[in-house]
C-alpha atoms as a printed R data frame, in Angstrom:
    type eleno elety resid chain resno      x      y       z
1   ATOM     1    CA   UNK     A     1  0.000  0.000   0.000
2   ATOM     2    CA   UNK     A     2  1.423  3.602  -1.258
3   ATOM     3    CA   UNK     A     3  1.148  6.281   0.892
4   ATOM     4    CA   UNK     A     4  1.373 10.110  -0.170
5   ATOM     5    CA   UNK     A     5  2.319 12.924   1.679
6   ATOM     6    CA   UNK     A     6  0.124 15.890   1.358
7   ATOM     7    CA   UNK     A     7  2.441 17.702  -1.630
8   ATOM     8    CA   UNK     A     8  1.986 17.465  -5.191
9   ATOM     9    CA   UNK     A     9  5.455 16.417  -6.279
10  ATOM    10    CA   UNK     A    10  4.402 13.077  -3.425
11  ATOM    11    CA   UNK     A    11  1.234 12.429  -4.535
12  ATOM    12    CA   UNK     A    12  2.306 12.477  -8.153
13  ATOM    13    CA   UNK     A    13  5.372 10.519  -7.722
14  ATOM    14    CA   UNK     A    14  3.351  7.911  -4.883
15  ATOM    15    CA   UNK     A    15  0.312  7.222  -7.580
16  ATOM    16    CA   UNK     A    16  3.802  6.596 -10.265
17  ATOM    17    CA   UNK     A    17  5.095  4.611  -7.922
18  ATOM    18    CA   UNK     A    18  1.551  2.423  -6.675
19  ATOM    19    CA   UNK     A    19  1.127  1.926 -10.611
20  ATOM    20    CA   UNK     A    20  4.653  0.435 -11.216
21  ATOM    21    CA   UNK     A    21  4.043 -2.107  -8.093
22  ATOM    22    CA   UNK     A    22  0.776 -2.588  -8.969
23  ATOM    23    CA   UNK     A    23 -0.205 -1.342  -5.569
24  ATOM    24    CA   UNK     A    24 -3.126  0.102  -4.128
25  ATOM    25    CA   UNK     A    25 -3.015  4.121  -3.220
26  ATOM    26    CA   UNK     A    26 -4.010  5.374   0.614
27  ATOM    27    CA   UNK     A    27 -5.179  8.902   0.584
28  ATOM    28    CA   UNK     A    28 -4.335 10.251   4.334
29  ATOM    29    CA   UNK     A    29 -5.903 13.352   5.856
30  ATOM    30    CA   UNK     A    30 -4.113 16.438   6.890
31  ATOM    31    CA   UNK     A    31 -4.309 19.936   8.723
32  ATOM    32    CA   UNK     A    32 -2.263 21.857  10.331
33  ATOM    33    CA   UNK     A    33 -3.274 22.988  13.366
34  ATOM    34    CA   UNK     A    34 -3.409 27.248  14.452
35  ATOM    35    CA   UNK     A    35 -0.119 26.891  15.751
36  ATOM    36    CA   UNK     A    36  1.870 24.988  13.309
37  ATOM    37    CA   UNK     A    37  2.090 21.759  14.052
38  ATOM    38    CA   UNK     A    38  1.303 19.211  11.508
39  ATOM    39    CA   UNK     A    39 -1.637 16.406  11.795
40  ATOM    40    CA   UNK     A    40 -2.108 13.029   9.297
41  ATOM    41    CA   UNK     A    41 -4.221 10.345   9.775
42  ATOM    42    CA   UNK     A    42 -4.517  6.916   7.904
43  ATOM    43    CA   UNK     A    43 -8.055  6.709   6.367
44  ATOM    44    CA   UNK     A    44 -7.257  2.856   4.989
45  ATOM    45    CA   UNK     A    45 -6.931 -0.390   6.589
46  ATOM    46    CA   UNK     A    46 -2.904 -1.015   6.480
47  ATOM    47    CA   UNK     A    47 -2.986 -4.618   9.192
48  ATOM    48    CA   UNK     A    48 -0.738 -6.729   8.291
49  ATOM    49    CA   UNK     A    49 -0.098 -4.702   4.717
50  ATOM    50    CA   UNK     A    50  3.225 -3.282   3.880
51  ATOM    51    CA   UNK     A    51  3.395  0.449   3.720
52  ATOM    52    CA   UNK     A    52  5.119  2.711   1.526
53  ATOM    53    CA   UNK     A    53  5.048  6.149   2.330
54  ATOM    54    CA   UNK     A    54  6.503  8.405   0.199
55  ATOM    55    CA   UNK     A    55  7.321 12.016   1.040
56  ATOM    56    CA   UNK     A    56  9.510 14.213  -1.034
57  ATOM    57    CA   UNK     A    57 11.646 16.482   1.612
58  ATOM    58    CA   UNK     A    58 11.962 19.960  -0.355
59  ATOM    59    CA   UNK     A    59 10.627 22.463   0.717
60  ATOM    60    CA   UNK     A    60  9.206 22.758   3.848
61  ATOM    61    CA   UNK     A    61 12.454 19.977   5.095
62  ATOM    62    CA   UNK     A    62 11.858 20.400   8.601
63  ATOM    63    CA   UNK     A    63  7.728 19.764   8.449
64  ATOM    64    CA   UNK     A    64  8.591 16.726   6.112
65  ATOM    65    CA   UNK     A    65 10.298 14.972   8.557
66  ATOM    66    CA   UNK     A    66  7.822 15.918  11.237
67  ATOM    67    CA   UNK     A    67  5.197 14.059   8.908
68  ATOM    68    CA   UNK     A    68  6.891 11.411   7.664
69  ATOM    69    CA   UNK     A    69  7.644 10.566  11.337
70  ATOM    70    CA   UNK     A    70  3.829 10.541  11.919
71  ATOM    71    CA   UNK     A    71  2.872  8.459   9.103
72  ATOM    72    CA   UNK     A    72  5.501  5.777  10.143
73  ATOM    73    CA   UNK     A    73  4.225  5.576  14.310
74  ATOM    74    CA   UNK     A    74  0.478  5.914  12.399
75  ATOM    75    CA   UNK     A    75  1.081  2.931  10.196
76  ATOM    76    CA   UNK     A    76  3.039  0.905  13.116
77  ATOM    77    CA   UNK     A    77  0.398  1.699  15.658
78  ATOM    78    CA   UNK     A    78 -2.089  0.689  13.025
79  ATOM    79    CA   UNK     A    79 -0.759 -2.616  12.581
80  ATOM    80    CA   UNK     A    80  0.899 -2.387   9.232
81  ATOM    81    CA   UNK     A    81  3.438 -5.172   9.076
82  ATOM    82    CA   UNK     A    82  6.810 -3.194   7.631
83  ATOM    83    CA   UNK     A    83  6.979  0.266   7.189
84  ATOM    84    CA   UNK     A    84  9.132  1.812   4.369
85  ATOM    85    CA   UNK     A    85  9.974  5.652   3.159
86  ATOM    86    CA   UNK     A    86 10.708  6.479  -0.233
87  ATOM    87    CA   UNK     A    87 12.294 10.025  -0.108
88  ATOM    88    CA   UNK     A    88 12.654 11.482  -3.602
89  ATOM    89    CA   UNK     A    89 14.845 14.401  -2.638
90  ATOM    90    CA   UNK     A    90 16.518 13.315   0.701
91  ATOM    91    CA   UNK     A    91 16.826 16.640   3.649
92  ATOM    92    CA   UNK     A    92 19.566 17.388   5.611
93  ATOM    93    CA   UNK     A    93 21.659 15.053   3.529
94  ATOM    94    CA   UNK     A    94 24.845 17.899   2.831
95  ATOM    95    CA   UNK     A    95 25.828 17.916   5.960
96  ATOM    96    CA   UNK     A    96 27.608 14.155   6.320
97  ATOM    97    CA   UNK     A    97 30.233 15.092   8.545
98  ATOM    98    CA   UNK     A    98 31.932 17.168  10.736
99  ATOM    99    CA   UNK     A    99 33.101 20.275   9.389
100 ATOM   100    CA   UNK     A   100 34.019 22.677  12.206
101 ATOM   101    CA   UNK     A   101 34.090 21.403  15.638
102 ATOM   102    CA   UNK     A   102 30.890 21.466  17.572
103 ATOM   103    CA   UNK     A   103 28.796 20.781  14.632
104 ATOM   104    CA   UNK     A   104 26.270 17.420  14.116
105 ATOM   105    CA   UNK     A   105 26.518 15.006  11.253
106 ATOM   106    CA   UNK     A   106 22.865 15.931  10.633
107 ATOM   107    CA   UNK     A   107 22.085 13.060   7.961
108 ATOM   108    CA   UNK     A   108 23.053 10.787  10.475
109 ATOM   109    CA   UNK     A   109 20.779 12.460  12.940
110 ATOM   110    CA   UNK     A   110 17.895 12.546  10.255
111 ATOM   111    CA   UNK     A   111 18.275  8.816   9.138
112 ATOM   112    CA   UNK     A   112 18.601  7.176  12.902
113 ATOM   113    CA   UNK     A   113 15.250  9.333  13.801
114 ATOM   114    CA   UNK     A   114 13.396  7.910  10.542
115 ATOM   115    CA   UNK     A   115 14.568  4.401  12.087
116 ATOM   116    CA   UNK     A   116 13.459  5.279  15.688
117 ATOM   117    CA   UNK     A   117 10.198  6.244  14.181
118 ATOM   118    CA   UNK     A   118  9.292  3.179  12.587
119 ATOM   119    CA   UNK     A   119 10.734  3.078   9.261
120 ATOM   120    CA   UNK     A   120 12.691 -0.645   8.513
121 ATOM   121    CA   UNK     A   121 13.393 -0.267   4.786
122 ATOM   122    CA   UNK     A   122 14.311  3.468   2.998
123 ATOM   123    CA   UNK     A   123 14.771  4.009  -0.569
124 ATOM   124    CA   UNK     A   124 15.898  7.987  -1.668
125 ATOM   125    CA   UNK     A   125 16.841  9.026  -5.426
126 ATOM   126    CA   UNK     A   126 20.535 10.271  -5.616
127 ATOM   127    CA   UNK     A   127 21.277 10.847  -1.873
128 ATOM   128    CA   UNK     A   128 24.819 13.648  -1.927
129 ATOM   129    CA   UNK     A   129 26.718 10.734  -0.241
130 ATOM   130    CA   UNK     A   130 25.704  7.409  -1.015
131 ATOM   131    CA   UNK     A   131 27.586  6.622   2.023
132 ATOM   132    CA   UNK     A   132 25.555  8.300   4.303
133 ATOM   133    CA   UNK     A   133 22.958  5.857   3.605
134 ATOM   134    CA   UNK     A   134 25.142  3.187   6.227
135 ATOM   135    CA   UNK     A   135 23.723  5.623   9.055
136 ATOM   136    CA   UNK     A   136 20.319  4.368   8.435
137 ATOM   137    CA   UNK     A   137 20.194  0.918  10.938
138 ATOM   138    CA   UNK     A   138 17.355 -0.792   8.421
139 ATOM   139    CA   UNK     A   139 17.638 -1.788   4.701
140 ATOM   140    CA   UNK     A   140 17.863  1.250   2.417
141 ATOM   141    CA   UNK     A   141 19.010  1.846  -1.399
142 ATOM   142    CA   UNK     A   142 20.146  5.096  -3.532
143 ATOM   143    CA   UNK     A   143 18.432  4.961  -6.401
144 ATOM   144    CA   UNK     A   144 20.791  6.206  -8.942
145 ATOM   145    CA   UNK     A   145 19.034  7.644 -12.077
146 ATOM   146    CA   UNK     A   146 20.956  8.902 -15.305
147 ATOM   147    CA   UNK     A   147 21.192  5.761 -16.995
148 ATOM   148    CA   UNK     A   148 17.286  5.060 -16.600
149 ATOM   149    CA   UNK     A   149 16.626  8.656 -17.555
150 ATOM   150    CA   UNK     A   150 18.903  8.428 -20.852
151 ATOM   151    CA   UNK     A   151 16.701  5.254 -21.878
152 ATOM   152    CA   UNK     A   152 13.433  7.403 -21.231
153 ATOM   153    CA   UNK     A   153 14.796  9.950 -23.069
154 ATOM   154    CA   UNK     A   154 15.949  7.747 -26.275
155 ATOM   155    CA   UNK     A   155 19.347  9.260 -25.726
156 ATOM   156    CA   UNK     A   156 21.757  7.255 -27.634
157 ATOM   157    CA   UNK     A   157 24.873  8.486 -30.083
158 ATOM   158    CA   UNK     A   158 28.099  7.733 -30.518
159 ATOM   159    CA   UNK     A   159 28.882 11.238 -30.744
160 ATOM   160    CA   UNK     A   160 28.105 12.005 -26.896
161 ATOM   161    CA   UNK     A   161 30.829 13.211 -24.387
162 ATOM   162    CA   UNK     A   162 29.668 12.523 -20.303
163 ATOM   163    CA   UNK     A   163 31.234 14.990 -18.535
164 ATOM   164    CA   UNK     A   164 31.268 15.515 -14.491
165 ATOM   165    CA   UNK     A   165 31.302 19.019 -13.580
166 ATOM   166    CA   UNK     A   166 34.438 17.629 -11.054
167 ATOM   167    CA   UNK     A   167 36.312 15.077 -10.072
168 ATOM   168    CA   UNK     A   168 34.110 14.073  -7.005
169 ATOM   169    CA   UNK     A   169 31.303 13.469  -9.347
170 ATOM   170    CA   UNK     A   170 33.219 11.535 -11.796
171 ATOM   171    CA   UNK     A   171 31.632  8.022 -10.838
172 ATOM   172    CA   UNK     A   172 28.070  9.316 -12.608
173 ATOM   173    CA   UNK     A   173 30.079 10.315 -15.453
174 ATOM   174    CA   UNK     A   174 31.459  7.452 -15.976
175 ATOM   175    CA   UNK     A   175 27.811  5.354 -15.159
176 ATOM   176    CA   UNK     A   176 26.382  6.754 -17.988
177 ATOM   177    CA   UNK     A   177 28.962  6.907 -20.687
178 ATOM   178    CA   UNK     A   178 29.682  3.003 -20.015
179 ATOM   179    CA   UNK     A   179 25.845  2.737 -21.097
180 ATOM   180    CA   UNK     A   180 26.284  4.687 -23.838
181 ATOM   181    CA   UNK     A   181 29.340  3.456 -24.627
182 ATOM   182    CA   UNK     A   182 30.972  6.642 -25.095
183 ATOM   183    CA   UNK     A   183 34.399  8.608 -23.443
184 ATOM   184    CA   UNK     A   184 33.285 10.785 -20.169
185 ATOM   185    CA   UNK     A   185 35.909 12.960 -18.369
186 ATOM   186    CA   UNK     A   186 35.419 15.845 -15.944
187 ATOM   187    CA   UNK     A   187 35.805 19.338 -15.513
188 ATOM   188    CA   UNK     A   188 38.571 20.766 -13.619
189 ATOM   189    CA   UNK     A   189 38.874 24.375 -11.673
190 ATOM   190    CA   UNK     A   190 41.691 26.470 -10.802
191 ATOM   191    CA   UNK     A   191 42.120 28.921  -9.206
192 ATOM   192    CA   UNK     A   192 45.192 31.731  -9.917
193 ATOM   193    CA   UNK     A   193 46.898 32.026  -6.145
194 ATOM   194    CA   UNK     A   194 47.461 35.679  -7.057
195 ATOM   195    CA   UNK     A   195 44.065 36.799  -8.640
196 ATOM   196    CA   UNK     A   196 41.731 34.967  -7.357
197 ATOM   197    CA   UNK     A   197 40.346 33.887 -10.895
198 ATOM   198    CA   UNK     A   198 38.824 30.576 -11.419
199 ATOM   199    CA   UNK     A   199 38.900 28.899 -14.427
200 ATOM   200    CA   UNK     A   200 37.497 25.492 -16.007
201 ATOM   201    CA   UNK     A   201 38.450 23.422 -18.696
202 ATOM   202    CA   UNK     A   202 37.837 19.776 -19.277
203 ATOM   203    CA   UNK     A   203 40.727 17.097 -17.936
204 ATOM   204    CA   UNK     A   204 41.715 15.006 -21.315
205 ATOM   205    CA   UNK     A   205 39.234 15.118 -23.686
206 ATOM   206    CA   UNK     A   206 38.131 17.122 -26.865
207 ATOM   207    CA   UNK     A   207 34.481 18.463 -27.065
208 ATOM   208    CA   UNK     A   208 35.078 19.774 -30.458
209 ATOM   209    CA   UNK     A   209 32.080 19.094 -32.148
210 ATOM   210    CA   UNK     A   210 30.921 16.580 -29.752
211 ATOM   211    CA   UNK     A   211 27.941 16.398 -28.462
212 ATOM   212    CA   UNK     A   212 28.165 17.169 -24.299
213 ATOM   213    CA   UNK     A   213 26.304 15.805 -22.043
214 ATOM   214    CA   UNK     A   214 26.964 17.409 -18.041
215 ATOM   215    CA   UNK     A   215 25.570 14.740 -14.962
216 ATOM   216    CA   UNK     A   216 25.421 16.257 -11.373
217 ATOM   217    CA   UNK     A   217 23.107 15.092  -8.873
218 ATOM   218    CA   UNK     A   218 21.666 18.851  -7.550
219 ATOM   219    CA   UNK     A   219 21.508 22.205  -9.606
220 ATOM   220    CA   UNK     A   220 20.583 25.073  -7.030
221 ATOM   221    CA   UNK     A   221 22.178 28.433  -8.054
222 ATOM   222    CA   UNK     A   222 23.189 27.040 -11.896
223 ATOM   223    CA   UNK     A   223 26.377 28.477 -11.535
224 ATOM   224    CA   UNK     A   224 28.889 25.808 -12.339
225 ATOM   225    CA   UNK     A   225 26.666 24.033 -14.761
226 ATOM   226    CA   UNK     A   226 26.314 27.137 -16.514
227 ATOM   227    CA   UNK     A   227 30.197 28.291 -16.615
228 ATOM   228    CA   UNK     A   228 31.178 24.817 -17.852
229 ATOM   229    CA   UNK     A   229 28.456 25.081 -20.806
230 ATOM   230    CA   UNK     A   230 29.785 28.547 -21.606
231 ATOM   231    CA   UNK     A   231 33.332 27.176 -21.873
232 ATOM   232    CA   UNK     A   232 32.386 23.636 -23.311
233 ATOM   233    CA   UNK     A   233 30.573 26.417 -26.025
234 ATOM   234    CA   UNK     A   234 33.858 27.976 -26.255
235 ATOM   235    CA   UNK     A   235 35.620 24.808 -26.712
236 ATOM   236    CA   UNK     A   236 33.757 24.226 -30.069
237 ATOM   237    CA   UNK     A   237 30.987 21.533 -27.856
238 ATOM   238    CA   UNK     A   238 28.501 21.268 -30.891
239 ATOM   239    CA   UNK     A   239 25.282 21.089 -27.552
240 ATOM   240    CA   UNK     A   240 25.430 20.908 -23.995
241 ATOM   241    CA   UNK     A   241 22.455 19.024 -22.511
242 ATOM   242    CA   UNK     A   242 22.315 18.470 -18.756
243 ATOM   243    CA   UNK     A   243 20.984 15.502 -16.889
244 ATOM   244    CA   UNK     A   244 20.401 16.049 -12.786
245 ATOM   245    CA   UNK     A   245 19.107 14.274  -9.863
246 ATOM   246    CA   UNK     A   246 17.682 16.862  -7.989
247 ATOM   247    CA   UNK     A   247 16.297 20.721  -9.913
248 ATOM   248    CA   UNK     A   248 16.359 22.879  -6.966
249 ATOM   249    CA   UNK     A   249 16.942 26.005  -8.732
250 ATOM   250    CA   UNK     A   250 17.128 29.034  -6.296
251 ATOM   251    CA   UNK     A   251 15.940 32.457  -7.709
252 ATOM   252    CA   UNK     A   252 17.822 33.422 -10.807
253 ATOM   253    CA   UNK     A   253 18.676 29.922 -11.636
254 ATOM   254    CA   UNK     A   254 16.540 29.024 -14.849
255 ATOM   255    CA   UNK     A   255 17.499 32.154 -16.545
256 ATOM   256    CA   UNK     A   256 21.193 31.272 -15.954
257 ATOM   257    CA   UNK     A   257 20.875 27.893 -17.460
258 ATOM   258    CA   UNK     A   258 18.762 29.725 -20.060
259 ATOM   259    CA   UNK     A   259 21.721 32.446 -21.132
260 ATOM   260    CA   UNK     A   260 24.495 30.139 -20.939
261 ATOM   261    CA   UNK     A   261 24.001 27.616 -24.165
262 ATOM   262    CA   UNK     A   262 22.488 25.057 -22.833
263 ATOM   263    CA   UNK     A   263 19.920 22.890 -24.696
264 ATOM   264    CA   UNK     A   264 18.540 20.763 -23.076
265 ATOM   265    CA   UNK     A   265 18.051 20.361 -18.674
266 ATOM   266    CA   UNK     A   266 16.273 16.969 -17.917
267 ATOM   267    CA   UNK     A   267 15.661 16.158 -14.108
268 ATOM   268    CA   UNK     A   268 14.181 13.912 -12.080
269 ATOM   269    CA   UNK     A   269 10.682 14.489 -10.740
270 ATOM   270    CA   UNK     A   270 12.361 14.448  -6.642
271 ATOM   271    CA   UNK     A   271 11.175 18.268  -6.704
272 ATOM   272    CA   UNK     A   272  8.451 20.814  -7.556
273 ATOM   273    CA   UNK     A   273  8.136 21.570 -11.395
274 ATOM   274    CA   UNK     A   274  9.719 25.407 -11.982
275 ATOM   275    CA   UNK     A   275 10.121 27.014 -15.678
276 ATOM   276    CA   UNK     A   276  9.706 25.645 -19.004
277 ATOM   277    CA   UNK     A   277 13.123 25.375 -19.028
278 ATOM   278    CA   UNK     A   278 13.635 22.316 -17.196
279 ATOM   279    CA   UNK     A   279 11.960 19.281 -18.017
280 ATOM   280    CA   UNK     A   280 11.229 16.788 -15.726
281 ATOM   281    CA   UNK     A   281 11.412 12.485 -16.038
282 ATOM   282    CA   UNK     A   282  9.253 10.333 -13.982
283 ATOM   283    CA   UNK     A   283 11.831  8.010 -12.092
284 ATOM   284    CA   UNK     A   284  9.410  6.287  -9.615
285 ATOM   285    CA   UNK     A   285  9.154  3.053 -12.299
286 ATOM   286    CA   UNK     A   286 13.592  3.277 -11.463
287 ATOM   287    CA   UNK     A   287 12.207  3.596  -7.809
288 ATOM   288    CA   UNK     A   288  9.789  0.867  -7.661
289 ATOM   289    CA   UNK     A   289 12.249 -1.841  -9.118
290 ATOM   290    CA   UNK     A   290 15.091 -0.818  -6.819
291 ATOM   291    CA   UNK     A   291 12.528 -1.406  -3.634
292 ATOM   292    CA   UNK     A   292 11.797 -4.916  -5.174
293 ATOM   293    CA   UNK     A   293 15.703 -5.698  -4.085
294 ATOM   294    CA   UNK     A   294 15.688 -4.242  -0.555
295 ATOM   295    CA   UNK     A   295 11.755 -5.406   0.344
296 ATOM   296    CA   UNK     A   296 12.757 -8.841  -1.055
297 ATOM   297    CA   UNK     A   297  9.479 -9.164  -2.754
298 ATOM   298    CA   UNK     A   298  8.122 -8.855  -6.767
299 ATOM   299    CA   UNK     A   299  6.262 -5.878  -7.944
300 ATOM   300    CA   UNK     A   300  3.247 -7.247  -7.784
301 ATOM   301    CA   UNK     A   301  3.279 -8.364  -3.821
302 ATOM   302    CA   UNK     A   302  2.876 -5.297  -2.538
């Protein structure tokens, strides 16, 4: 049984995700009350059913967790016999370690509350860290999600170049181009010790009439994505099409993808819809047959 939370970007990814599983859909109520706090209730019969509640955390981070909390102690206390979250776009998940003394590993501290609260099995698309993940005491996947989106997309040339905007990110790079079965590389920065400049230019290869696509799991400001398509442009890249995890896009962003020669920006659907620019891909099908592995169970058990 799917459960939705209370946003659009949930309810639309939660009836995906019900369809791919072949599942039935549980509409909860909500309010919130004069003073803030959040209220959900179950309106189905979930005894002895396992529960799937999905809850995308951006925005409102803080009030997601609050209700995501509730719907796992509601389903528990309800009977349901395993409780599991699917978190599209996965809060607090930056922070995964220590930077400064005094300061929490705050994924840790999100992912050990989800477990206190009654969740046994997690899946989230594209977590920062993957790693981070090992905090959570149950069963839980990252659901990674270029390749999938490339085969939605009917992307397939031999002309393509995967390119990580750096070299922390080279592992998606190189995810996809093995697919495609094309050369990837990344993008690397420097900065002048005297100046202050930075400037970009890609590792090995040439983008010289080539095709580029750029994989990154978050865009918020656009800035880096959009300096590397300017210079890829520069470099004689014949497009520049982006493919992202997460379309956070802060104020300004769109119109910076927008002026900087991009052609295409395809993300998931782990966040609200903003622009024209940006289209989005429905990965909860991706989603659906990654749970199959953790839950232990076929599509059409659940």
């Amino acid at each position: 049984m799917v459960v939705p939370g209370p946003d659009e970007v949930s309810r639309s990814f939660a009836k995906s995700l019900a369809d791919s599983i072949k599942g039935s859909l549980c509409e909860p109520a909500y309010k919130q009350f004069p003073d803030g706090e959040q209220y959900m209730r179950l309106t189905c019969d979930v005894k002895g059913a396992d529960v799937i509640y999905v809850k995308t955390m951006l925005p409102s981070q803080d009030s997601s967790l609050v209700l995501s909390a509730l719907a796992a102690d509601s389903a528990r206390s309800s009977g349901a016999e395993r409780v599991t979250l699917v978190a599209p776009y996965m809060a607090y998940a930056r922070q995964d370690r220590q930077f400064l003394p005094g300061e929490p590993v705050s994924i840790r501290s999100v992912l050990r509350a989800l477990w206190a609260a009654g969740f046994s099995h997690m899946a989230t698309v594209e977590m920062h860290k993957p790693d981070s993940l090992r905090q959570f005491p149950g069963a839980s996947v990252n659901v990674r999600p270029y390749v999938f989106m490339a085969e939605v997309l009917g992307i397939r040339s031999s002309n393509y170049v995967v390119l990580s905007p750096d070299l922390g990110a080279l592992e998606r790079a190189k995810m996809l181009a093995e697919h495609l079965k094309v050369p990837y590389d990344y993008i690397e920065k420097e900065r002048d010790r005297i100046t202050g400049q930075v400037t970009m230019k890609v590792k090995q290869l040439d983008v010289s009439g080539r095709d580029v696509i750029i994989v990154d799991d978050i865009i918020s400001t656009g800035g880096t994505v959009s300096k590397a398509a300017e210079i890829l442009r520069d470099q004689g890249a014949r497009s520049v099409t982006v493919i992202v995890a997460h379309a956070v896009l802060a104020p300004g962003a769109e119109e910076r993808l927008r002026s900087a020669g991009i052609n295409n920006v395809f993300a998931a659907n782990t966040t609200p819809a903003q622009g024209s620019f940006v289209r989005q891909v429905d990965v909860a099908p991706l989603v659906a047959r990654e749970l199959a592995g953790i839950m232990g169970v076929s599509n059409n058990e659940q």
